[in-house]
C-alpha positions in Angstrom: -13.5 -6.1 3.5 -12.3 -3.1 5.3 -9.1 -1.3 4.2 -6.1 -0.4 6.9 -7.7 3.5 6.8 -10.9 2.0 8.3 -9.6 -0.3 10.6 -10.9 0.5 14.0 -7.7 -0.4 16.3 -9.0 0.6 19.8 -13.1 0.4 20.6 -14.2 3.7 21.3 -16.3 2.5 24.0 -14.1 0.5 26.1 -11.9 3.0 26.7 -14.8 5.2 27.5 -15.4 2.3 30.4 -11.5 2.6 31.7 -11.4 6.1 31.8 -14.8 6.4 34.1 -12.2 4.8 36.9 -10.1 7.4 36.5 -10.1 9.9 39.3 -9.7 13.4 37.5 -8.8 14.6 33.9 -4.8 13.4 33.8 -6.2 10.0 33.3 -3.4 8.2 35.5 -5.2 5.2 36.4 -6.5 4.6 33.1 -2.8 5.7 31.3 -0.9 3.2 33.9 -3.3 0.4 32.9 -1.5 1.2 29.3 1.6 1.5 30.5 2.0 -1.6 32.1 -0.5 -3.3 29.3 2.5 -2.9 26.9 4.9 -4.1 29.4 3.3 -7.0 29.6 2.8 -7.8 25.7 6.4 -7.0 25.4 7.1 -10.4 27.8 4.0 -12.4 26.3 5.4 -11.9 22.8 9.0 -13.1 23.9 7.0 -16.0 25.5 5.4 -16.8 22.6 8.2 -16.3 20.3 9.9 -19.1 22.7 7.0 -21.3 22.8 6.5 -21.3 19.2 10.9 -22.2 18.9 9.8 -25.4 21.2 6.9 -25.9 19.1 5.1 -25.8 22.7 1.1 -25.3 21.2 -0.3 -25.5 25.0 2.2 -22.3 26.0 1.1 -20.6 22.5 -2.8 -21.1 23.1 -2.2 -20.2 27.2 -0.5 -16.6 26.5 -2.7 -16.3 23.2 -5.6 -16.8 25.7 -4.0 -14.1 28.8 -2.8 -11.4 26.1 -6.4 -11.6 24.4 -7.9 -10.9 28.1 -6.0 -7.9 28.8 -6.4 -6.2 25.4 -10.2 -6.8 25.1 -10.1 -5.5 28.8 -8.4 -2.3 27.5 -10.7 -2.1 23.8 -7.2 -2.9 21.9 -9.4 -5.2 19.1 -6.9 -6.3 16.5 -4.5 -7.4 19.1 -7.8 -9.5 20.8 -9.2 -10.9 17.8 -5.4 -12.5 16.6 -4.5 -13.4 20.2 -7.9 -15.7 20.3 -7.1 -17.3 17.1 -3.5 -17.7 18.2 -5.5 -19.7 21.2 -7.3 -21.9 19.2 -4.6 -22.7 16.8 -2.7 -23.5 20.0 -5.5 -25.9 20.7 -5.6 -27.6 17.3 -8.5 -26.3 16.1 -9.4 -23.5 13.1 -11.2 -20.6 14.6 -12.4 -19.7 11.1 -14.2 -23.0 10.9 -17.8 -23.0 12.1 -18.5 -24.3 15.9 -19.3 -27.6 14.8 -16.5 -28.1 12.5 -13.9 -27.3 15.2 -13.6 -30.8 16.7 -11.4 -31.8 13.6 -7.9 -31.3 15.3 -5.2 -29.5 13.2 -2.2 -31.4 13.2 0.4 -29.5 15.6 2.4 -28.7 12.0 -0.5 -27.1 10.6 -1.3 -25.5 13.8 2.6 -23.9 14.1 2.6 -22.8 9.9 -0.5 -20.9 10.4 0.4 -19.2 13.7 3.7 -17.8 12.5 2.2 -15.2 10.6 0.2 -14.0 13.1 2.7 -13.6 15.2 4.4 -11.1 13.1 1.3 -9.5 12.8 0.3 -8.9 16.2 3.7 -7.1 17.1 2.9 -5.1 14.1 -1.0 -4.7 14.9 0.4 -4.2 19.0 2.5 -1.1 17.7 0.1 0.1 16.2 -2.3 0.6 19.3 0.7 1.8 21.1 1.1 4.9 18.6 -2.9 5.6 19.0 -2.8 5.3 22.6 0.4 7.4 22.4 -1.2 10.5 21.0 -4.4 9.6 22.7 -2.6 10.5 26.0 -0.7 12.9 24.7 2.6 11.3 24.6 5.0 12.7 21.9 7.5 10.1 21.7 8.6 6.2 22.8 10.8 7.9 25.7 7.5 9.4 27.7 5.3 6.8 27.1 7.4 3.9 28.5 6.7 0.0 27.8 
C-alpha cells in the first residue's frame, strides 16, 4: 500500500500525449483542455452532489462514467479510478468484487453509504490535481489559473 508521498496523481505519460497537440512551448491547447477540465468537474460534482440528495443511482453512475472519461483523457488517475467506482456503485454493483461476482446487485442503500465517501474524496483528490497542474503550468495562484 502506497503512502500519499508516493501517490502518482497525474500519469506522466498522458500528459506527455496532450502536450504533443500543442502548437509551441506556452502549451495553450493543452493548458485550456485544463482549464475547462476543472470547469467541468466543478458542475459534475454539484451534479452529483444533487443526484446523490435524490438518491438518483443512474445520474451518480452517468456523471461517474463522463468525469472518469475526461480525467483519464487528461492522465488525472485518482480522480479516474474513484469516478469508475462511483459508476459502478451507481449501477449496484462492487467494483472491488471480481468480474464474476459483480452480478450480485448492491441494494441502492448500500450503493448510496459507500459512494458518500467517495465523494468527499474526489473533491479532495480533484484539488489535488488542480495544485499539480497549477505549478505544472506555471500558475501561482487560484486567480490565474481559473476553474
Amino acid at each position: 500500500m502506497s503512502d500519499k508521498s508516493t501517490k502518482v496523481i497525474i500519469d506522466g505519460e498522458m500528459l506527455r500525449q496532450l502536450q504533443e497537440l500543442d502548437d509551441d512551448d506556452t502549451h495553450e491547447f493543452s493548458r485550456d483542455l485544463v482549464h475547462g477540465y476543472f470547469k467541468q468537474a466543478e458542475t459534475t460534482f454539484s451534479d452529483m452532489d444533487a443526484a446523490f440528495v435524490a438518491r438518483d443511482l443512474e445520474q451518480l453512475s452517468h456523471h461517474g462514467h463522463f468525469l472518469k472519461g475526461s480525467s483519464a483523457t487528461l492522465g488525472i488517475i485518482q480522480v479516474q479510478g474513484i469516478c469508475e467506482k462511483i459508476q459502478h456503485l451507481g449501477q449496484r454493483t462492487d467494483p472491488d468484487k471480481k468480474t464474476e461476482i459483480k452480478e450480485t446487485k448492491l441494494s441502492p442503500e448500500e450503493a448510496l453509504v459507500r459512494i458518500k465517501p467517495l465523494l468527499a474524496r474526489v473533491k479532495v483528490e480533484c484539488a489535488e490535481a488542480k495544485k499539480w497542474l497549477m505549478n505544472y503550468y506555471g500558475a501561482p495562484d487560484a486567480g490565474s489559473f481559473k476553474v
